[in-house]
C-alpha positions as CSV (number, residue, x, y, z in Angstrom):
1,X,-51.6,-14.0,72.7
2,X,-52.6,-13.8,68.9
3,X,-53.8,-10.5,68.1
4,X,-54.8,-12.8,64.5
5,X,-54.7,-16.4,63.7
6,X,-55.5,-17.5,60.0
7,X,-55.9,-21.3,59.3
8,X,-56.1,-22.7,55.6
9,X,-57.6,-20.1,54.6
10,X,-59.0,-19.6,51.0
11,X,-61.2,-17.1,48.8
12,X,-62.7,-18.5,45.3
13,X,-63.7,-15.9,42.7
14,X,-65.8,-16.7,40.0
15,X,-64.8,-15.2,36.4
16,X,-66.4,-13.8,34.1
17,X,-69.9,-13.8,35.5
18,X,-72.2,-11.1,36.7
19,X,-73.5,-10.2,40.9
20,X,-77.2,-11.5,41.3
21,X,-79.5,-10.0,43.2
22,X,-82.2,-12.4,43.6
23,X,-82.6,-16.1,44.2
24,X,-84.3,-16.9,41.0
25,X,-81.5,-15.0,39.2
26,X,-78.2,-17.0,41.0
27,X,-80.4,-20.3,40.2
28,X,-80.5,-19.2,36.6
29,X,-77.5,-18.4,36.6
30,X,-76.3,-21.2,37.5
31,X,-78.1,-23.3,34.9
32,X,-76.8,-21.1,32.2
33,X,-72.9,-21.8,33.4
34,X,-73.8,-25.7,33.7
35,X,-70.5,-27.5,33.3
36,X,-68.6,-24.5,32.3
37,X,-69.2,-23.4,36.2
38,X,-66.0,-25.0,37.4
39,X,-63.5,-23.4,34.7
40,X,-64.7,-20.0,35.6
41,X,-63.6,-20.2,39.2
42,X,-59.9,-18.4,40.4
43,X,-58.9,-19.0,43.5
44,X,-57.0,-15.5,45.0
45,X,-56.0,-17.1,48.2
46,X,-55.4,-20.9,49.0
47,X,-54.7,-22.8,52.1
48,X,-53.1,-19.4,53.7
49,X,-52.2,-20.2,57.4
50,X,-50.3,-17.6,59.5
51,X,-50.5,-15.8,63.3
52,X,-49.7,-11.8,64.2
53,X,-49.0,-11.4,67.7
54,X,-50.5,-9.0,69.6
55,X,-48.3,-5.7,69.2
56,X,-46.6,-7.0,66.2
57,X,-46.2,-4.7,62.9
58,X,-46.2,-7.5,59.8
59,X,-45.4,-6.5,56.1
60,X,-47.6,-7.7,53.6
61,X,-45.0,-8.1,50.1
62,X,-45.9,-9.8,47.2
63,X,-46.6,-9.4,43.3
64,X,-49.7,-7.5,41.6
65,X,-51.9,-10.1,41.9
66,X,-50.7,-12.3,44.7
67,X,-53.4,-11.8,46.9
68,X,-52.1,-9.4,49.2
69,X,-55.7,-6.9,48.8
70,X,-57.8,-9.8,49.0
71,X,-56.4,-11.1,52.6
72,X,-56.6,-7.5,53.9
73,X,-60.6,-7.7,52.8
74,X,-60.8,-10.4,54.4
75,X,-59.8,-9.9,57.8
76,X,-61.1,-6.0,57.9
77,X,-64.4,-8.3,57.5
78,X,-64.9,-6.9,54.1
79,X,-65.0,-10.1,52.0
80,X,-66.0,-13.4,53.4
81,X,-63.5,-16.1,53.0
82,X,-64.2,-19.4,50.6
83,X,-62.6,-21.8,53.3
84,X,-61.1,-21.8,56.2
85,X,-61.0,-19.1,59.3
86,X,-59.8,-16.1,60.5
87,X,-59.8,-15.4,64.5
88,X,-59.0,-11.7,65.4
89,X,-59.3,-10.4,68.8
90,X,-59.4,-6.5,69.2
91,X,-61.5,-3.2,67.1
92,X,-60.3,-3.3,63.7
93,X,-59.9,-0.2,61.7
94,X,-58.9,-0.2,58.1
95,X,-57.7,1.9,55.5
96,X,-57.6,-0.2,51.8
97,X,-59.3,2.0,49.1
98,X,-59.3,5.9,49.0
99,X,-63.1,6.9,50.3
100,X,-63.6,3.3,51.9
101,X,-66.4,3.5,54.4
102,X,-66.9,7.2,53.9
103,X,-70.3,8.0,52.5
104,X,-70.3,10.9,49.5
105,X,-73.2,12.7,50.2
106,X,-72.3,13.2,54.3
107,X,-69.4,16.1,55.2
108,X,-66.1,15.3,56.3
109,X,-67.1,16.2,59.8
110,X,-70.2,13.9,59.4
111,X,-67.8,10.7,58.3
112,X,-65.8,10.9,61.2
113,X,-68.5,10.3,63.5
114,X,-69.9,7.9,61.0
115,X,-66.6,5.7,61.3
116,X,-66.0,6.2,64.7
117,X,-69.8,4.9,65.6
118,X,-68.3,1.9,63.5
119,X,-65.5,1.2,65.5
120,X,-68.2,1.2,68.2
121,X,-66.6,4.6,70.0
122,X,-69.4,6.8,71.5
123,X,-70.3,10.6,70.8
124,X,-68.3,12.0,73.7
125,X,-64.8,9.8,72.9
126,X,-65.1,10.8,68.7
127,X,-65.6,14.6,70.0
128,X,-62.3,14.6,72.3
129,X,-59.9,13.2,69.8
130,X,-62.0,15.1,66.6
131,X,-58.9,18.4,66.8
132,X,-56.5,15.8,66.6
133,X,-58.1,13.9,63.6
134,X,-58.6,17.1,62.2
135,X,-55.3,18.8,62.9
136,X,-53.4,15.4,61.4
137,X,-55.4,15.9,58.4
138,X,-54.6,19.9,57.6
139,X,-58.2,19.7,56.3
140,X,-59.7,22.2,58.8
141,X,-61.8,24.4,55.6
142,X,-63.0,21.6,54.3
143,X,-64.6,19.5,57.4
144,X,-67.8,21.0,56.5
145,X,-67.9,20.0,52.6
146,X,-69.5,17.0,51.1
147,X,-66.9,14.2,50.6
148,X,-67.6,13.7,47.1
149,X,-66.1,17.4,46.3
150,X,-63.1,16.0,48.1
151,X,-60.0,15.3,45.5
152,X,-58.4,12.0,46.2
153,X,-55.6,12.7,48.3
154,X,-58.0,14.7,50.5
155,X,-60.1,11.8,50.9
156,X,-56.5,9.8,51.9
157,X,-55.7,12.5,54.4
158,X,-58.9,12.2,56.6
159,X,-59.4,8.5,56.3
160,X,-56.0,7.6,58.0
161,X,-56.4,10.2,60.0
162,X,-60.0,8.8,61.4
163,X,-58.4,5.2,61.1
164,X,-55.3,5.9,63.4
165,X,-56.6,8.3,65.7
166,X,-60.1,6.4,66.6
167,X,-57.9,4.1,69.0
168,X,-57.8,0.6,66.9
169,X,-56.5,-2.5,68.7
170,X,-55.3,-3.7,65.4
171,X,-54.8,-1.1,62.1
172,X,-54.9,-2.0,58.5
173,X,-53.6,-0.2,55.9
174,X,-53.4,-1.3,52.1
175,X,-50.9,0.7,49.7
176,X,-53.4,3.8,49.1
177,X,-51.1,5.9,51.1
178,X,-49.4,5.9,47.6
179,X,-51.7,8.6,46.7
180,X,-50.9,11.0,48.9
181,X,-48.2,13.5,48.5
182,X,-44.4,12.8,50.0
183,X,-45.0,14.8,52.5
184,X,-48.3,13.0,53.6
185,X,-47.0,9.7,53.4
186,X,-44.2,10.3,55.6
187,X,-46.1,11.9,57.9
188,X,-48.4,8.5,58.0
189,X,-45.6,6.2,58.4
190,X,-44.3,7.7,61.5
191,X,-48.4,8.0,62.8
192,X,-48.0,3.9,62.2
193,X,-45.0,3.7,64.0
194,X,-46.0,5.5,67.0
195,X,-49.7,3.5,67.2
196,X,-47.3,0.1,67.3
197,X,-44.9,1.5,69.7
198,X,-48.3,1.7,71.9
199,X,-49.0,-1.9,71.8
200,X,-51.4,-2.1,69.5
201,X,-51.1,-4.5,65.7
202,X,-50.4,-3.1,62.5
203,X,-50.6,-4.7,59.0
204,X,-49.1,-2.8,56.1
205,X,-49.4,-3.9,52.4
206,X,-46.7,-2.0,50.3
207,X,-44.2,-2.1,47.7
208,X,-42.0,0.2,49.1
209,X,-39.9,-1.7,50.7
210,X,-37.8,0.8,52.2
211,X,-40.7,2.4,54.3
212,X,-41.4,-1.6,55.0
213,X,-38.4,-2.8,56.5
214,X,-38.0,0.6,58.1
215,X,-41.2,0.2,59.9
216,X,-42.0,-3.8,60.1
217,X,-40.6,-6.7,62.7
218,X,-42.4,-9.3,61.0
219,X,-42.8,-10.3,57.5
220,X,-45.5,-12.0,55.0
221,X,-44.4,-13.0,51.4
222,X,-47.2,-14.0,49.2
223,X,-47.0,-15.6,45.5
224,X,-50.0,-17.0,43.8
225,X,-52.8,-16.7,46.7
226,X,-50.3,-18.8,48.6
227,X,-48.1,-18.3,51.1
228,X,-44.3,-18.4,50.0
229,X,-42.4,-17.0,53.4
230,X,-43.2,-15.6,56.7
231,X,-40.6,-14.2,59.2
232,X,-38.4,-11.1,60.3
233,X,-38.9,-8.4,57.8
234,X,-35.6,-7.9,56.7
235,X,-35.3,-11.7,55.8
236,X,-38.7,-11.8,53.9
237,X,-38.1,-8.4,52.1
238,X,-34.3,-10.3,50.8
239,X,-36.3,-13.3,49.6
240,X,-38.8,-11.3,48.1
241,X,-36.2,-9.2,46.1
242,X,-34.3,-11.9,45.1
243,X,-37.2,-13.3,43.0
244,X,-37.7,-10.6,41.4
245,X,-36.2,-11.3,38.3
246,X,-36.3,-9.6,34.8
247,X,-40.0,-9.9,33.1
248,X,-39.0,-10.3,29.7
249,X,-39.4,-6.4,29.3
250,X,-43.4,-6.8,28.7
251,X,-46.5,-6.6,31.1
252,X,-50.1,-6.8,31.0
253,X,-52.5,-5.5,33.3
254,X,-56.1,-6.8,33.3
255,X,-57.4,-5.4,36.5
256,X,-55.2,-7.0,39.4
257,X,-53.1,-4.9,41.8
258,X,-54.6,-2.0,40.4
259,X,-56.1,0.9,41.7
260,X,-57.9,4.4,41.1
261,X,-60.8,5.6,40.1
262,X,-61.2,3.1,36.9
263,X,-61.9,6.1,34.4
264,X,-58.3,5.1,32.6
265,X,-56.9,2.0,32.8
266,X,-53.2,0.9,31.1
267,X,-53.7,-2.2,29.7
268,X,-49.7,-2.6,28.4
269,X,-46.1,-1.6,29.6
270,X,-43.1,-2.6,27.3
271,X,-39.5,-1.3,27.9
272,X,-36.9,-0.4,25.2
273,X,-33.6,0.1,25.2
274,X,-31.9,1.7,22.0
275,X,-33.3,-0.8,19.1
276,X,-34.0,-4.3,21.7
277,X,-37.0,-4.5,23.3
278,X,-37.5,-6.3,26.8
279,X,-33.5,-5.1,27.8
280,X,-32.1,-2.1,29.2
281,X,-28.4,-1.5,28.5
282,X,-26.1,1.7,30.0
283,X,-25.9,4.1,27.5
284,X,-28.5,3.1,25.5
285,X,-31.4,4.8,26.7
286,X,-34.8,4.0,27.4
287,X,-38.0,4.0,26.0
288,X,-41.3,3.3,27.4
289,X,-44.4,2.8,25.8
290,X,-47.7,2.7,27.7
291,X,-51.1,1.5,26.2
292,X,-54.0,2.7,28.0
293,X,-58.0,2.5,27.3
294,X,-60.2,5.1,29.0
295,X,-64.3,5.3,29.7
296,X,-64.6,8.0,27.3
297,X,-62.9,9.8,24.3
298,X,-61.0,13.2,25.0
299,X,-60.1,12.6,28.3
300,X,-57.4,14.8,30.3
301,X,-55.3,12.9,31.4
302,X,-51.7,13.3,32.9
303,X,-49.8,9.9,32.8
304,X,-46.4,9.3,35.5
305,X,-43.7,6.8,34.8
306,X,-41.3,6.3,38.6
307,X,-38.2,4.0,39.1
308,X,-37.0,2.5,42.0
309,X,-34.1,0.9,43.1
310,X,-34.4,-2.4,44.9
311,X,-35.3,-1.1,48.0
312,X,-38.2,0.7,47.0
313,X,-36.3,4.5,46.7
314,X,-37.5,7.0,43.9
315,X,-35.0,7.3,41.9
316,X,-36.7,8.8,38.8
317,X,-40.1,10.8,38.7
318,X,-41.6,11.5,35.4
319,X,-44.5,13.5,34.7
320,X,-46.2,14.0,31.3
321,X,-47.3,17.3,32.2
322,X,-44.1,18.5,32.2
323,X,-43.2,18.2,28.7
324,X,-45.4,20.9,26.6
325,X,-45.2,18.8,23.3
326,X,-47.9,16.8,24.7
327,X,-51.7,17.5,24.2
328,X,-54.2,18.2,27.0
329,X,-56.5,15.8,26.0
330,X,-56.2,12.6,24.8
331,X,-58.4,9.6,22.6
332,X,-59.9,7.1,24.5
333,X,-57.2,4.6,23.5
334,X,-53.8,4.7,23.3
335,X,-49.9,4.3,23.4
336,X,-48.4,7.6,24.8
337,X,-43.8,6.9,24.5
338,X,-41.4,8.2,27.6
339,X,-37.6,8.6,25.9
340,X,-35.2,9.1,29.1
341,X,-31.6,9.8,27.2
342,X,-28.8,7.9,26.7
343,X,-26.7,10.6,28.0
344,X,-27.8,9.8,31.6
345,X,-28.0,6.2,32.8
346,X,-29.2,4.3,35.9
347,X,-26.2,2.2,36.8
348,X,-26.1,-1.4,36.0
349,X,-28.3,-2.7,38.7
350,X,-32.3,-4.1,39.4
351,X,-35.2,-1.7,39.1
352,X,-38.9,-1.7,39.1
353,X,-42.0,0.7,37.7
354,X,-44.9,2.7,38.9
355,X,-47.4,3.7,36.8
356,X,-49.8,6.3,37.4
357,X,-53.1,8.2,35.7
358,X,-54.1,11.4,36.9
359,X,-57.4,12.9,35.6
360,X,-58.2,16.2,36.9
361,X,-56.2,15.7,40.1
362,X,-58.0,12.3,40.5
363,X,-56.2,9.4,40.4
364,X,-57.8,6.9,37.3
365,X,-54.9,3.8,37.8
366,X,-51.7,3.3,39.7
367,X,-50.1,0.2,39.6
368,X,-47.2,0.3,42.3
369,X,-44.9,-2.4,41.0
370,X,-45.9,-2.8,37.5
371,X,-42.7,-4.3,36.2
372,X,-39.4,-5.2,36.9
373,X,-36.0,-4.6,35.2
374,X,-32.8,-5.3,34.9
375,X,-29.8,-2.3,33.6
376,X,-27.1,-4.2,31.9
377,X,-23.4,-3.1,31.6
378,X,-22.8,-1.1,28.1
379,X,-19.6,0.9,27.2
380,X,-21.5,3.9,28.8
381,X,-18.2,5.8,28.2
382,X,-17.2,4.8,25.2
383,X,-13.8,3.8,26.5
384,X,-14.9,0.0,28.0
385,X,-14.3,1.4,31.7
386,X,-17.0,2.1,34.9
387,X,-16.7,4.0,37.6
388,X,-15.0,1.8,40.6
389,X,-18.0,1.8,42.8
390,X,-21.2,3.3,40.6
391,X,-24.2,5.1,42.5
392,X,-27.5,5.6,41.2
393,X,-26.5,7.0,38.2
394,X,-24.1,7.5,35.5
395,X,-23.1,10.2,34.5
396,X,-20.4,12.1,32.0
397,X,-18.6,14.3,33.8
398,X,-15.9,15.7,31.9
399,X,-11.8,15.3,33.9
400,X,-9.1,18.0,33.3
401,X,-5.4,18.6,34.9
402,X,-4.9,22.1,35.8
403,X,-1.1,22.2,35.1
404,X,1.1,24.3,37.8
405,X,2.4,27.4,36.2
């Protein structure tokens, strides 16, 4: 039996307008748009048809953009749909947005009862598993303080816990585990595991696709609101990686597959190598430059720049903080430069960027997969030659021949 069944379904966004509240004002509205109306429509998902058997764990992969946060909306009955229909049969809990369905002015202790009245649990069953919930989190001191003094990852910690632990039939869970620490998220992945080995349905969005294929039997590849692929995970994580292809060393970010508080927001990402923009050669270092705009002037911010491999491992984490050349506070835009040296190089191989913004431990943006690259071959060595079989890196490592006495 179908634990979800989607048929053509669709979700129409209309741009550039403002939310009314009031009849008179959506009918005002309306004759203020006139003809322009239809221009200023964008559909995020179109004619998406798929099924998740009960028990199955599916992998949501896909650009920024592709609709991925939208469909999750959807069926955690978040969003109503445009078109079409969504069947799901089972409690749904959900975990897309850090503090989603946590109210700021109640306690910790107070939410948990809040969401698990939600998911339609009574007094007696919340109380029973509340030691777990609160022993997963390792959040114990501060059960009894206001969510809105909570930092981000906090929030993270006690909202999966409450939304794995409260017994879900089906479990939702967008890429905000990305906020927590490594530790955390590792922690969560094997919780996910365990609630599927149980029976019950999972749908993860990431863009780690290491911890996807890892933990997913099924797959979902979205493109453009549309649905490009669907099968085993492995399969659908190979297709996925195969399109992505070189960006021309450029993005731009105007809002979609981003996350955070909102307070900074990057705006442009471009990638240098030596004097070329848009490639990255061996030996030639790179450069990163990263325009941002923020909500206010002399804001202190840290800003993180992460590589990954193809499958989704860290292979480089860079911090701003760590480089003591760099002021604590910052104008309210613009371009902050990351120089890795030429003297140690990613092998020749496809990689892709996080970006993050970190304002007093709260996170401001993060935009998992916010471009991907390609490392061309270079005379690394000076010499023409590569290693036989190159790892991660390269690196130069000086020879010598101990002659026998």
């Amino acid at each position: 039996m179908a634990a979800i069944t989607v048929r053509h379904l669709g979700k129409q966004y209309r741009l550039g307008t403002q939310t009314y509240d009031t009849l008179r004002d959506q009918l005002a509205g309306l004759f203020r748009r006139g003809a322009r109306a239809e221009r200023q429509t964008f559909w995020a998902l179109k004619d998406v048809s798929f099924e998740v058997a009960k028990g199955d764990i599916v992998g949501v992969i896909g650009r920024n953009g592709a609709g991925k946060s939208t469909l999750l909306k959807i069926l955690s009955q978040i969003t109503e749909p445009t078109e079409g229909e969504v069947r799901i049969r089972g409690r749904v809990a959900s975990l897309l947005e850090v503090g989603t369905g946590f109210h700021p002015e109640l306690t910790g202790r107070e939410n948990v009862f809040l969401n698990g009245a939600i998911l339609g649990m009574t007094r007696a069953e919340i109380t029973r598993k509340f030691d777990v919930i609160a022993a997963f989190a390792e959040m114990d001191t501060f059960l009894d303080t206001p969510v809105k003094h909570y930092s981000s990852g906090m929030t993270t910690r006690l909202a999966f816990a409450v939304a794995a632990h409260l017994e879900p039939e089906i479990l939702i869970i967008d890429e905000v585990l990305a906020v927590g620490d490594a530790a955390f998220q590792k922690k969560c992945i094997g919780k996910m595991g365990e609630v599927a080995r149980g029976g019950r349905t999972v749908i993860f969005v990431s863009h780690n696709m290491a911890a996807v294929t890892s933990l997913c039997t099924r797959g979902l590849y979205l493109e453009r609101g549309q649905v490009k692929a669907a099968g085993p995970m492995q399969e659908i994580a190979d297709a996925y990686l195969n399109d992505a292809l070189p960006q021309g060393g450029k993005s731009s970010f105007r809002g979609d597959g981003q996350r955070g508080s909102g307070k900074l927001r990057f705006t442009d990402l471009e990638i240098r190598s030596g004097e070329v923009t848009g490639a990255a050669v061996c030996g030639a270092g790179l450069r990163f430059r990263l325009t941002y705009a923020a909500e206010q002037d002399r804001v202190a911010a840290r800003f993180i720049v992460n590589i990954y491999d193809h499958q989704q491992i860290r292979l480089l984490a860079m911090d701003s903080v760590t480089d003591s050349s760099m002021p604590q506070f910052f104008p309210r835009e613009g371009t902050v430069e990351l120089q890795v040296p030429a003297d140690v190089s990613l092998a020749p191989g496809r990689y892709s960027v996080e970006l993050a913004a970190v304002i007093y431990d709260e996170v401001a943006d993060h935009i998992p997969g916010a471009m991907e690259f390609e490392m061309r071959n270079g005379d690394f060595f000076g010499n023409g030659k590569m290693p036989h079989d190159p790892a991660a890196f390269l690196v130069k490592a000086p020879w010598s021949l101990q002659a026998p006495d």
